[in-house]
Backbone as CSV, one residue per row, in Angstrom:
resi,resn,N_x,N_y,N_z,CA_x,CA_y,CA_z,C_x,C_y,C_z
1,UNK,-69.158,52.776,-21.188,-68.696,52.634,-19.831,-67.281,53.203,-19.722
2,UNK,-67.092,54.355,-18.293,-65.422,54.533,-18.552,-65.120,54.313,-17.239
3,UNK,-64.083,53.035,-17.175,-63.275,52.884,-16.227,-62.471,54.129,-15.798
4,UNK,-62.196,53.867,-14.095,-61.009,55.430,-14.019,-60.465,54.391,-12.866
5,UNK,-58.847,54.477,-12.637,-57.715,54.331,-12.563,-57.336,54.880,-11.716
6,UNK,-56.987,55.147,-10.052,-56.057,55.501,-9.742,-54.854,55.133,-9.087
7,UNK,-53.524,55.306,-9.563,-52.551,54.658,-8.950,-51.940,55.423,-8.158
8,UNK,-51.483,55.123,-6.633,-50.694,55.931,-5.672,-49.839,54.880,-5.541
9,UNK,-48.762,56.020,-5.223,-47.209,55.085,-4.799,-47.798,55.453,-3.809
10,UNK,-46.708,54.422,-2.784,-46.258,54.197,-1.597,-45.891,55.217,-0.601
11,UNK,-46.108,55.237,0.428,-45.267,56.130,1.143,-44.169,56.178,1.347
12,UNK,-43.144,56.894,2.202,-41.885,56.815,2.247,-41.391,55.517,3.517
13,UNK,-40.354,54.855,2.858,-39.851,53.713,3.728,-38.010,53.583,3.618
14,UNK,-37.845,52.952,4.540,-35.630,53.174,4.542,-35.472,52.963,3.092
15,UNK,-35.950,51.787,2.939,-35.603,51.349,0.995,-35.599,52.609,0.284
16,UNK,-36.600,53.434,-0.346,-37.168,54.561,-0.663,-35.679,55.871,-0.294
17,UNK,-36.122,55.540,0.807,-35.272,56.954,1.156,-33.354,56.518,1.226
18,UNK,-33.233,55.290,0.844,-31.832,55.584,0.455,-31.790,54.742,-0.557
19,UNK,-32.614,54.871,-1.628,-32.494,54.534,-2.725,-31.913,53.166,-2.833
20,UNK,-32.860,52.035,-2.388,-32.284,51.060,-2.168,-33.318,49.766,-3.321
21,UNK,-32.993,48.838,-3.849,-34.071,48.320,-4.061,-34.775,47.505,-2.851
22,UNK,-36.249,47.531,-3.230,-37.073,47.332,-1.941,-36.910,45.981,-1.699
23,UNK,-36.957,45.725,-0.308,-36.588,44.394,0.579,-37.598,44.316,1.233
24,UNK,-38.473,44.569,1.629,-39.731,44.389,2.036,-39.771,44.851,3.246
25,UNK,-39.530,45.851,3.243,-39.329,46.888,4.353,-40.900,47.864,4.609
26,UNK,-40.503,48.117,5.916,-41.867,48.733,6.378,-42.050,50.387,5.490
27,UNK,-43.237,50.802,6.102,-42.915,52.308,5.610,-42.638,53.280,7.236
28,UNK,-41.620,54.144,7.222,-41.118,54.791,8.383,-42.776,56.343,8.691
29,UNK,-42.198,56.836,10.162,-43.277,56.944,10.864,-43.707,58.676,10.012
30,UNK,-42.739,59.010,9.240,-42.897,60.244,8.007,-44.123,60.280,7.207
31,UNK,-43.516,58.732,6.518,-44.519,58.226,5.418,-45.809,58.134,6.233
32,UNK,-46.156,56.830,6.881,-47.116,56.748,7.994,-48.217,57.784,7.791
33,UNK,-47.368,58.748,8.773,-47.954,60.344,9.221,-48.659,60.785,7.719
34,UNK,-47.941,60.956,6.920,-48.219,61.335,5.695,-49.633,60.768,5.409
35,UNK,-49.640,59.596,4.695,-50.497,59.061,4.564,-51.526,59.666,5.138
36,UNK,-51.687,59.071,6.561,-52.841,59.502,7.616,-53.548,60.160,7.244
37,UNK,-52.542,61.687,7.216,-53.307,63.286,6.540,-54.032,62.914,5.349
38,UNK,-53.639,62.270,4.786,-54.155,62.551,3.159,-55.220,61.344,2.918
39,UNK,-55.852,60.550,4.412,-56.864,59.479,4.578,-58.145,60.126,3.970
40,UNK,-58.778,60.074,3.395,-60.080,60.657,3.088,-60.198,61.128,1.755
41,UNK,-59.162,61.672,1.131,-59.041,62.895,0.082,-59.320,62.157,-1.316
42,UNK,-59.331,60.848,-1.507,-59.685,60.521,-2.763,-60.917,60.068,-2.763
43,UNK,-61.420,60.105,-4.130,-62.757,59.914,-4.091,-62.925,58.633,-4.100
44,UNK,-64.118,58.261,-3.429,-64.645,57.087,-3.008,-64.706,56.063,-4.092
45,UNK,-63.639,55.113,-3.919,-63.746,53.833,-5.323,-64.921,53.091,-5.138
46,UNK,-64.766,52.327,-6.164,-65.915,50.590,-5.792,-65.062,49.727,-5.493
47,UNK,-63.602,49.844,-5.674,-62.766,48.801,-5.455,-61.628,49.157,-4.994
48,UNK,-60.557,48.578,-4.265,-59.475,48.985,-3.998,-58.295,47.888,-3.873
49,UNK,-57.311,47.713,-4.832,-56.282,46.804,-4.917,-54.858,47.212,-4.402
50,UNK,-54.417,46.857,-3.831,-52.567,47.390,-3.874,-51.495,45.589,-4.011
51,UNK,-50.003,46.418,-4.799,-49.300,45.443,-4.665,-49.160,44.743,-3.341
52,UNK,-48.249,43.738,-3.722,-48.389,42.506,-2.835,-47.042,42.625,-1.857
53,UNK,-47.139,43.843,-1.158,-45.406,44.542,-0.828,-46.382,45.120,0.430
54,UNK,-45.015,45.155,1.808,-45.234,45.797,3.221,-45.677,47.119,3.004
55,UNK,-44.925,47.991,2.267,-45.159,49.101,2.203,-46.491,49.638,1.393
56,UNK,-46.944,48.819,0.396,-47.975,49.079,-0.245,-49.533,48.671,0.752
57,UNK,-49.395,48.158,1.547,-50.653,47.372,2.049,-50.909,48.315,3.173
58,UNK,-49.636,49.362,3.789,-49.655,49.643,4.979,-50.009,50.866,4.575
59,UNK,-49.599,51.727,3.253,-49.740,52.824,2.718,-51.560,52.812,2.805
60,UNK,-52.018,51.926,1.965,-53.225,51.701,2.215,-54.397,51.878,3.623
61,UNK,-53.666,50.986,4.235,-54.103,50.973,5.433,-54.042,52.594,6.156
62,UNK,-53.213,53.112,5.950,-52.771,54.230,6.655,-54.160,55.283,5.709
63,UNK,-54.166,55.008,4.698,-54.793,56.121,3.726,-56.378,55.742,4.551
64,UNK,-56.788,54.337,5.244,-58.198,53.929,5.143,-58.796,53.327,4.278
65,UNK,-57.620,52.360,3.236,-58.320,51.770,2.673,-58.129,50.145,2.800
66,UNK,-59.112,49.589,2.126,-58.718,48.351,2.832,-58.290,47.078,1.236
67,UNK,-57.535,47.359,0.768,-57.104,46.849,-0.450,-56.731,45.512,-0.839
68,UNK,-57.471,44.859,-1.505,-56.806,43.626,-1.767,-55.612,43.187,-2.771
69,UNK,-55.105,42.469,-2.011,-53.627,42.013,-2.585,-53.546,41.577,-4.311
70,UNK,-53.111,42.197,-5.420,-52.763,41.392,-6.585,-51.871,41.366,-6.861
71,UNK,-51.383,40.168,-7.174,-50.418,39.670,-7.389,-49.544,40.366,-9.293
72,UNK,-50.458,40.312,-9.585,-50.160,41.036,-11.251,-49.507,42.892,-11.207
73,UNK,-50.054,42.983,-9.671,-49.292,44.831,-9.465,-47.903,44.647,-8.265
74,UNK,-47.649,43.654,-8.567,-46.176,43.280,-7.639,-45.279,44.186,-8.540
75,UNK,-44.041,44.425,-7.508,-43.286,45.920,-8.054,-42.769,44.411,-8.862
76,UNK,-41.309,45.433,-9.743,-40.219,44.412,-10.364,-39.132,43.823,-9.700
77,UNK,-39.545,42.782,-10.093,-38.502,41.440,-9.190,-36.580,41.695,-9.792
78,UNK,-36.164,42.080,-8.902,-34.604,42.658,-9.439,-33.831,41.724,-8.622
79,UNK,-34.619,40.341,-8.502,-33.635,38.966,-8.124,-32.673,39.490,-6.842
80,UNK,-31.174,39.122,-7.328,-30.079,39.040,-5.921,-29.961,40.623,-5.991
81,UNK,-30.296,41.483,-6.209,-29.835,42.874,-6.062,-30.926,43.688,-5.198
82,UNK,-32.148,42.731,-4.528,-33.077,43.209,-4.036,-31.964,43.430,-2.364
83,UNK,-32.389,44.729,-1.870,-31.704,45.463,-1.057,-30.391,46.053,-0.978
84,UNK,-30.294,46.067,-2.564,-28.992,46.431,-2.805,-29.057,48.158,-3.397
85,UNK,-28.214,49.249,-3.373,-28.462,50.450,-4.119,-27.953,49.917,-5.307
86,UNK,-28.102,50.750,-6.551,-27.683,50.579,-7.898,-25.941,51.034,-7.877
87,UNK,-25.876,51.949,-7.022,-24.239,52.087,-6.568,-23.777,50.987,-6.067
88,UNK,-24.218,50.075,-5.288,-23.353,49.373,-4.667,-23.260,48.236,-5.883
89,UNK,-24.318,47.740,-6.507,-24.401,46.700,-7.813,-23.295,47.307,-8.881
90,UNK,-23.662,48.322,-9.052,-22.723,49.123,-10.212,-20.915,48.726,-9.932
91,UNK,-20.874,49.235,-8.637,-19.179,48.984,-7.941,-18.999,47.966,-8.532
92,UNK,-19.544,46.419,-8.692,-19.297,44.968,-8.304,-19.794,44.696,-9.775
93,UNK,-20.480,44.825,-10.428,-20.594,44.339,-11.989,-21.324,45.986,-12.908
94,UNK,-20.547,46.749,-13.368,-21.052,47.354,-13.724,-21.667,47.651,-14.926
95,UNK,-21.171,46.402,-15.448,-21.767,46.158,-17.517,-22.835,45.971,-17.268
96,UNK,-22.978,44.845,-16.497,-24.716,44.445,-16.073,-25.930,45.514,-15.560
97,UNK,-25.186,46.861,-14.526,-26.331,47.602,-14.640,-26.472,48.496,-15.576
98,UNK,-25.264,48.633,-16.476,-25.258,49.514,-18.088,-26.587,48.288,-19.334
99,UNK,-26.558,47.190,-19.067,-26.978,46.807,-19.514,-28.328,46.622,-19.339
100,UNK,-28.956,46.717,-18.253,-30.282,46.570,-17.269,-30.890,47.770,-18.175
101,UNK,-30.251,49.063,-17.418,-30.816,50.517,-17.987,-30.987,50.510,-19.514
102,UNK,-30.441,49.841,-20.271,-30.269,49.778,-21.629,-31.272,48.714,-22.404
103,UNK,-31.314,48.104,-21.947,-31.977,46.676,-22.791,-33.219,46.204,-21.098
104,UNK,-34.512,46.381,-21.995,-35.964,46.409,-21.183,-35.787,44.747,-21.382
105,UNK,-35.161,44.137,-21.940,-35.401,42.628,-22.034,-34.647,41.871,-21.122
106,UNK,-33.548,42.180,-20.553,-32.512,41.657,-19.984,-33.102,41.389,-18.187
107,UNK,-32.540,40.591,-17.609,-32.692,39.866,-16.623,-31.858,39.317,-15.653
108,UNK,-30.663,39.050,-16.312,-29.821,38.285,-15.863,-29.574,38.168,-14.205
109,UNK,-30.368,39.674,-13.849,-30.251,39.454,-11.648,-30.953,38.521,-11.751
110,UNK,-31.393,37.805,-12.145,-32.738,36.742,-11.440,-34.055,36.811,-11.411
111,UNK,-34.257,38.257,-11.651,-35.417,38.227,-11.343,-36.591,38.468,-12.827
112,UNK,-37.585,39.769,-12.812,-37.782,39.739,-14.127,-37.759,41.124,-15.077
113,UNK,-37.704,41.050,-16.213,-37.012,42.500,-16.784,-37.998,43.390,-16.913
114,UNK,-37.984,44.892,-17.352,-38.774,45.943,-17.243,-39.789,45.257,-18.358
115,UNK,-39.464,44.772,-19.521,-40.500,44.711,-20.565,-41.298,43.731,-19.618
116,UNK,-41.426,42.705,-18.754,-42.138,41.588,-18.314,-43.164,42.633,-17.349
117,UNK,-42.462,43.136,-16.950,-43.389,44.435,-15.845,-44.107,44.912,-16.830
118,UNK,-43.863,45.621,-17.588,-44.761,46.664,-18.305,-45.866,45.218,-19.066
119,UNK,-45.741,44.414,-19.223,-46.447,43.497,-20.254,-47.370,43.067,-19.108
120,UNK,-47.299,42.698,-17.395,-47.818,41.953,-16.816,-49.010,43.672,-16.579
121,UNK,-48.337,44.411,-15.737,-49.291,45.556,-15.947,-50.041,45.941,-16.702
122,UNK,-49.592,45.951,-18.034,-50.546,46.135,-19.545,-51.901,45.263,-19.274
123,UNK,-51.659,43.740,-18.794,-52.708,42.873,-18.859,-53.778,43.316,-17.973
124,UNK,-53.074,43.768,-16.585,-53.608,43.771,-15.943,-54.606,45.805,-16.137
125,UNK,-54.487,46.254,-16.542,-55.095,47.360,-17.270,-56.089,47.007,-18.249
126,UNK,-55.826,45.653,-18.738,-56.941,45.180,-20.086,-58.074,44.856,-18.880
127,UNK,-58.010,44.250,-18.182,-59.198,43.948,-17.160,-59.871,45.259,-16.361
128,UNK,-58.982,45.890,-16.219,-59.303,47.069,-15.721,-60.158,47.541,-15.989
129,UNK,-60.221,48.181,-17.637,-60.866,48.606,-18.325,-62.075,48.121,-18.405
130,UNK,-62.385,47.128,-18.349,-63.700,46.647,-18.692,-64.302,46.471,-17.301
131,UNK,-64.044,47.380,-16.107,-64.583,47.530,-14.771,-65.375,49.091,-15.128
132,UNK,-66.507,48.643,-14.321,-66.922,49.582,-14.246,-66.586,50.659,-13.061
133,UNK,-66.654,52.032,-12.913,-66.678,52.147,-12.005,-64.976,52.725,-11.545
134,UNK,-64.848,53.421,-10.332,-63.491,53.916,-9.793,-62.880,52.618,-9.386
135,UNK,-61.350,52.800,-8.906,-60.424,51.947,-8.906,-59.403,52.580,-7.810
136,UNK,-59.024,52.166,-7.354,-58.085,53.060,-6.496,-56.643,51.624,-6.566
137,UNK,-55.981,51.913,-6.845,-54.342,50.747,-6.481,-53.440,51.166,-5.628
138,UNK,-52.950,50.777,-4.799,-51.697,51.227,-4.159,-50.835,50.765,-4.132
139,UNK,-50.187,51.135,-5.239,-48.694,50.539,-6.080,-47.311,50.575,-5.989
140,UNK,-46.443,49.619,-6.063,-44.913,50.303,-6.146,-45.262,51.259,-7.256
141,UNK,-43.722,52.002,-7.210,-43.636,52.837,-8.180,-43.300,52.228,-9.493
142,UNK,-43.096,50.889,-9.593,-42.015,50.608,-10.955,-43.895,50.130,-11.725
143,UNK,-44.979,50.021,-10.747,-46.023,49.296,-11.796,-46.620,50.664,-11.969
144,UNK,-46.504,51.959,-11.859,-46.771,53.505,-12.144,-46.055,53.546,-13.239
145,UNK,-44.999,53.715,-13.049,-44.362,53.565,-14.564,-44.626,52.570,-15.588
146,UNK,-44.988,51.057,-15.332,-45.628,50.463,-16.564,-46.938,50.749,-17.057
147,UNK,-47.697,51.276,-15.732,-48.770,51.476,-16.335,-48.666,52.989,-17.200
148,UNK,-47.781,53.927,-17.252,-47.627,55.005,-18.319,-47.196,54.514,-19.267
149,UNK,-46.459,53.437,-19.373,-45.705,53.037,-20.666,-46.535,52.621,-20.994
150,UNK,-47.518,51.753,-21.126,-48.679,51.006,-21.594,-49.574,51.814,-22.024
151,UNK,-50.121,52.889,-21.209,-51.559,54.067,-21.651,-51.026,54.497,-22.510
152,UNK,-49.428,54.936,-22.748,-49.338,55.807,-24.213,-48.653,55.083,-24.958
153,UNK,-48.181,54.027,-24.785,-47.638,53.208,-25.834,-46.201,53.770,-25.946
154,UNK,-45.541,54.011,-25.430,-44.319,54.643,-25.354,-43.110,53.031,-25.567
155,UNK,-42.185,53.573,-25.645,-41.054,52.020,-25.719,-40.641,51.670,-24.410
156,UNK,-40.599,50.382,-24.303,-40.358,50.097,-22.840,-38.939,50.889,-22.588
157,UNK,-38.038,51.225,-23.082,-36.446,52.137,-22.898,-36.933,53.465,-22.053
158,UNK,-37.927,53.971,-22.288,-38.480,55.050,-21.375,-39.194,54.621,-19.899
159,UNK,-38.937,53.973,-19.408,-39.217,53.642,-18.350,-38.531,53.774,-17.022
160,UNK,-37.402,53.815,-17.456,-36.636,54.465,-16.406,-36.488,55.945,-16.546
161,UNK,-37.447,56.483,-17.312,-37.130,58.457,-17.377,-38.358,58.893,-16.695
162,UNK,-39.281,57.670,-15.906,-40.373,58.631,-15.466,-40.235,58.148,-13.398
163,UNK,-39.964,59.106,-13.647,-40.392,59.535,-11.981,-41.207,59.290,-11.246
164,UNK,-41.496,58.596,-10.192,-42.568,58.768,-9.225,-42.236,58.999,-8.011
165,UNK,-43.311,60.128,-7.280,-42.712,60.451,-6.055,-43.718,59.595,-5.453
166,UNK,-43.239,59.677,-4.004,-43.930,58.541,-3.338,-45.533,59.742,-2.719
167,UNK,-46.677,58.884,-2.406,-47.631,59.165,-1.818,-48.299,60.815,-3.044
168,UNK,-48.097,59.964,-4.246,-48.488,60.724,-5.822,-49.547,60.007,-6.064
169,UNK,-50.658,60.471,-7.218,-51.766,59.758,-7.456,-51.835,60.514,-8.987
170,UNK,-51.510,59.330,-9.640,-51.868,58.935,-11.027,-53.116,58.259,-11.777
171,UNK,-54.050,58.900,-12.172,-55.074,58.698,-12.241,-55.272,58.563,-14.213
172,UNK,-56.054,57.370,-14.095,-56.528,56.867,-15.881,-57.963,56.920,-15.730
173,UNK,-57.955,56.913,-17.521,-59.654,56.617,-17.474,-59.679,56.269,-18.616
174,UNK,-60.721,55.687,-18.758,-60.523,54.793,-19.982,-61.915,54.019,-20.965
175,UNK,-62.089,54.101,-22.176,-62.979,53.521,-22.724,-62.619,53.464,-23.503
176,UNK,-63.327,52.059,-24.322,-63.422,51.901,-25.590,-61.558,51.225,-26.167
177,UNK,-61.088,50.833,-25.208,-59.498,50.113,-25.771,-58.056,51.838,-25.474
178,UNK,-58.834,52.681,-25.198,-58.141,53.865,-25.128,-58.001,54.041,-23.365
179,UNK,-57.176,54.854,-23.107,-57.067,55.404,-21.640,-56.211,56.733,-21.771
180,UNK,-56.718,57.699,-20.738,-56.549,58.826,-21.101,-55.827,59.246,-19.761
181,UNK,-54.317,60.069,-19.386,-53.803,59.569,-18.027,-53.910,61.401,-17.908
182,UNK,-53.547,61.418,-16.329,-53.443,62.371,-15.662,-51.991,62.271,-14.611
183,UNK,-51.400,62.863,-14.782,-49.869,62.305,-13.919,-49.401,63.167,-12.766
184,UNK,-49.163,62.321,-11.998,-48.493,62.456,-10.361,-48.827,63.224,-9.374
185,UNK,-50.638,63.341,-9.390,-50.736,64.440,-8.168,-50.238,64.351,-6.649
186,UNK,-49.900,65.454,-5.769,-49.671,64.874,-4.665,-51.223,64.897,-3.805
187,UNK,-50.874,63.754,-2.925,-52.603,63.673,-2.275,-52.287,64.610,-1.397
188,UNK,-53.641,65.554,-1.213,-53.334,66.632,-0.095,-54.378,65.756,1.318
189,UNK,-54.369,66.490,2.123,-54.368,66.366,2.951,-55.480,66.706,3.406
190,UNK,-56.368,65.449,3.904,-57.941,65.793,4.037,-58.359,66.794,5.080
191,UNK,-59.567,67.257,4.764,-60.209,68.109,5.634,-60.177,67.659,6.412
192,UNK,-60.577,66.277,7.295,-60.703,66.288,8.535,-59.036,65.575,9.644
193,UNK,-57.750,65.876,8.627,-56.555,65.523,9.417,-56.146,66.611,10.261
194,UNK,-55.630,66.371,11.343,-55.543,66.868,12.370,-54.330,67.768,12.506
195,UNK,-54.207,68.806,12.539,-52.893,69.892,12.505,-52.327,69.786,13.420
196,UNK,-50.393,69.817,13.271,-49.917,69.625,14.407,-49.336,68.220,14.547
Protein backbone atom coordinates (compact mmCIF):
# COMPACT_ATOMS: atom_id res chain seq x y z
CA UNK A 1 0.00 0.00 0.00
CA UNK A 2 1.52 3.62 -0.75
CA UNK A 3 0.22 6.43 1.02
CA UNK A 4 0.78 9.96 -0.90
CA UNK A 5 0.95 13.20 1.01
CA UNK A 6 0.17 16.42 -0.04
CA UNK A 7 1.07 19.46 1.86
CA UNK A 8 0.09 23.13 0.69
CA UNK A 9 0.91 26.20 2.57
CA UNK A 10 -1.36 28.76 3.02
CA UNK A 11 -2.12 31.55 1.05
CA UNK A 12 -0.91 34.94 1.46
CA UNK A 13 -2.22 36.90 4.69
CA UNK A 14 -0.85 40.54 6.59
CA UNK A 15 1.09 38.05 9.03
CA UNK A 16 2.82 36.36 5.92
CA UNK A 17 3.42 39.34 4.08
CA UNK A 18 5.18 41.31 6.77
CA UNK A 19 6.80 38.65 8.17
CA UNK A 20 5.08 38.57 11.25
CA UNK A 21 4.46 35.57 13.46
CA UNK A 22 0.90 34.43 12.74
CA UNK A 23 -1.93 35.87 15.00
CA UNK A 24 -4.66 34.37 13.49
CA UNK A 25 -5.18 36.54 10.88
CA UNK A 26 -7.28 36.16 7.81
CA UNK A 27 -5.80 35.49 4.38
CA UNK A 28 -5.94 39.00 2.21
CA UNK A 29 -8.05 39.25 -1.10
CA UNK A 30 -4.37 38.32 -3.28
CA UNK A 31 -4.09 35.13 -1.51
CA UNK A 32 -7.98 34.50 -1.73
CA UNK A 33 -7.88 35.23 -5.55
CA UNK A 34 -4.97 33.00 -5.76
CA UNK A 35 -6.23 30.17 -4.33
CA UNK A 36 -9.56 30.35 -6.29
CA UNK A 37 -7.46 29.96 -9.63
CA UNK A 38 -5.66 27.08 -8.53
CA UNK A 39 -9.39 25.38 -7.11
CA UNK A 40 -9.47 22.19 -9.06
CA UNK A 41 -5.76 21.49 -10.00
CA UNK A 42 -4.92 18.83 -7.48
CA UNK A 43 -5.77 15.55 -7.80
CA UNK A 44 -8.72 14.31 -6.22
CA UNK A 45 -7.83 13.01 -2.44
CA UNK A 46 -9.92 10.51 -0.24
CA UNK A 47 -9.26 12.83 2.49
CA UNK A 48 -8.56 16.29 3.24
CA UNK A 49 -7.09 17.79 6.61
CA UNK A 50 -5.70 21.38 7.26
CA UNK A 51 -4.19 23.06 10.42
CA UNK A 52 -6.28 24.40 12.99
CA UNK A 53 -5.41 28.27 11.85
CA UNK A 54 -7.85 31.13 9.88
CA UNK A 55 -5.71 31.11 7.17
CA UNK A 56 -5.35 27.43 6.67
CA UNK A 57 -9.16 26.52 6.68
CA UNK A 58 -9.92 29.49 4.36
CA UNK A 59 -6.97 28.55 1.98
CA UNK A 60 -8.87 25.39 1.78
CA UNK A 61 -12.04 26.59 1.39
CA UNK A 62 -10.94 28.92 -1.31
CA UNK A 63 -9.03 25.87 -3.12
CA UNK A 64 -12.76 23.78 -2.75
CA UNK A 65 -11.84 21.78 -0.31
CA UNK A 66 -13.55 21.00 2.58
CA UNK A 67 -10.86 19.95 5.27
CA UNK A 68 -11.02 18.82 8.57
CA UNK A 69 -9.40 20.47 11.40
CA UNK A 70 -6.20 18.54 13.18
CA UNK A 71 -5.07 19.54 15.79
CA UNK A 72 -1.48 17.57 15.52
CA UNK A 73 -0.83 19.98 12.04
CA UNK A 74 -1.21 23.24 14.21
CA UNK A 75 1.68 25.64 13.02
CA UNK A 76 4.40 26.29 16.05
CA UNK A 77 3.21 27.84 19.11
CA UNK A 78 5.92 30.87 19.54
CA UNK A 79 3.95 31.81 22.93
CA UNK A 80 4.17 35.91 23.72
CA UNK A 81 5.96 36.65 20.40
CA UNK A 82 2.89 35.49 18.42
CA UNK A 83 2.28 38.77 16.25
CA UNK A 84 5.40 39.92 16.79
CA UNK A 85 8.29 40.18 13.68
CA UNK A 86 11.59 38.45 14.70
CA UNK A 87 12.99 42.17 14.35
CA UNK A 88 10.93 43.57 16.70
CA UNK A 89 11.66 40.36 19.40
CA UNK A 90 15.32 40.56 18.39
CA UNK A 91 15.41 44.66 19.35
CA UNK A 92 13.99 43.67 23.00
CA UNK A 93 15.82 40.28 23.89
CA UNK A 94 18.11 39.36 21.40
CA UNK A 95 20.10 36.25 23.05
CA UNK A 96 16.78 34.61 23.15
CA UNK A 97 16.15 34.79 19.38
CA UNK A 98 20.07 33.79 18.84
CA UNK A 99 19.15 31.13 20.94
CA UNK A 100 15.64 29.96 19.40
CA UNK A 101 17.50 29.77 15.81
CA UNK A 102 20.22 27.80 17.49
CA UNK A 103 18.95 25.25 19.90
CA UNK A 104 15.56 23.16 18.27
CA UNK A 105 14.95 22.42 22.07
CA UNK A 106 14.53 25.74 23.58
CA UNK A 107 11.18 27.40 24.37
CA UNK A 108 11.47 29.80 26.71
CA UNK A 109 8.55 32.29 24.56
CA UNK A 110 6.00 30.06 26.01
CA UNK A 111 5.13 28.32 23.64
CA UNK A 112 6.60 25.03 22.01
CA UNK A 113 10.12 24.43 20.41
CA UNK A 114 10.94 23.38 16.75
CA UNK A 115 12.04 19.79 17.94
CA UNK A 116 8.23 19.41 19.63
CA UNK A 117 6.88 20.46 16.05
CA UNK A 118 8.91 18.26 14.07
CA UNK A 119 8.21 15.22 16.72
CA UNK A 120 4.29 16.05 16.82
CA UNK A 121 4.33 16.07 12.83
CA UNK A 122 6.61 12.97 12.64
CA UNK A 123 3.65 11.20 14.60
CA UNK A 124 1.35 12.47 12.80
CA UNK A 125 3.03 11.11 9.31
CA UNK A 126 3.30 7.58 11.20
CA UNK A 127 -0.58 7.47 10.80
CA UNK A 128 -0.45 8.81 7.64
CA UNK A 129 1.32 6.25 6.24
CA UNK A 130 -0.68 3.52 7.02
CA UNK A 131 -3.72 5.44 5.02
CA UNK A 132 -4.51 4.32 2.17
CA UNK A 133 -5.02 6.33 -0.54
CA UNK A 134 -4.31 10.44 -1.42
CA UNK A 135 -4.17 13.00 1.31
CA UNK A 136 -4.31 16.48 0.66
CA UNK A 137 -3.31 18.97 4.15
CA UNK A 138 -3.48 22.51 4.20
CA UNK A 139 -0.75 23.50 6.38
CA UNK A 140 1.18 26.31 8.04
CA UNK A 141 4.40 26.45 6.70
CA UNK A 142 6.42 25.59 9.93
CA UNK A 143 4.43 21.78 9.78
CA UNK A 144 6.01 21.70 5.80
CA UNK A 145 9.11 22.05 7.19
CA UNK A 146 8.69 19.32 9.95
CA UNK A 147 7.29 17.22 7.80
CA UNK A 148 10.81 17.46 5.50
CA UNK A 149 12.78 17.14 8.52
CA UNK A 150 11.10 13.94 9.42
CA UNK A 151 10.88 12.22 5.60
CA UNK A 152 14.67 12.62 5.44
CA UNK A 153 15.72 12.47 8.78
CA UNK A 154 17.67 15.55 8.64
CA UNK A 155 18.58 17.38 12.31
CA UNK A 156 16.00 19.38 13.66
CA UNK A 157 18.91 22.68 13.32
CA UNK A 158 17.89 22.56 9.60
CA UNK A 159 14.66 23.64 9.91
CA UNK A 160 14.88 26.96 9.71
CA UNK A 161 16.97 26.65 6.16
CA UNK A 162 13.92 25.39 4.35
CA UNK A 163 11.66 27.69 2.75
CA UNK A 164 8.14 27.61 2.01
CA UNK A 165 6.37 29.76 -0.27
CA UNK A 166 2.92 30.19 0.38
CA UNK A 167 0.10 28.41 -1.92
CA UNK A 168 3.29 25.53 -2.75
CA UNK A 169 2.42 21.84 -2.76
CA UNK A 170 4.72 19.41 -1.26
CA UNK A 171 3.86 16.16 -1.99
CA UNK A 172 5.09 12.48 -0.08
CA UNK A 173 4.56 9.05 -0.69
CA UNK A 174 5.25 6.52 1.18
CA UNK A 175 5.51 2.72 2.01
CA UNK A 176 6.78 0.33 3.93
CA UNK A 177 8.23 2.92 7.07
CA UNK A 178 9.98 4.99 4.06
CA UNK A 179 8.54 8.24 2.31
CA UNK A 180 9.80 9.54 -0.69
CA UNK A 181 9.22 13.68 -1.00
CA UNK A 182 8.77 15.90 -3.91
CA UNK A 183 9.30 19.70 -2.89
CA UNK A 184 7.40 22.99 -3.30
CA UNK A 185 5.39 22.97 -6.42
CA UNK A 186 3.49 26.04 -7.18
CA UNK A 187 -0.32 25.08 -7.74
CA UNK A 188 -1.14 26.37 -11.16
CA UNK A 189 -4.07 27.43 -12.00
CA UNK A 190 -6.98 25.28 -13.07
CA UNK A 191 -8.42 24.92 -16.37
CA UNK A 192 -11.60 26.04 -15.56
CA UNK A 193 -10.41 29.64 -13.50
CA UNK A 194 -11.55 32.47 -14.99
CA UNK A 195 -9.05 35.09 -16.73
CA UNK A 196 -9.03 38.50 -15.79
Amino acid sequence: MTSRVTLVSPATSPSLRQARFYDGDSIDEVGATRAREAAGSLRAPARVVASPSARCRQTAAALGLDGVETPELAGLDVGHWRGRTLEEVAATDPAAVGRWLADPGWAAHGGESVRDVCERVGRWLGTAQDTDGRTVAVVEPEVVRAAVVQVLGLPPTSFWRLDVAPLTATELSGRAGRWNLRLGQPLPRSATASVG
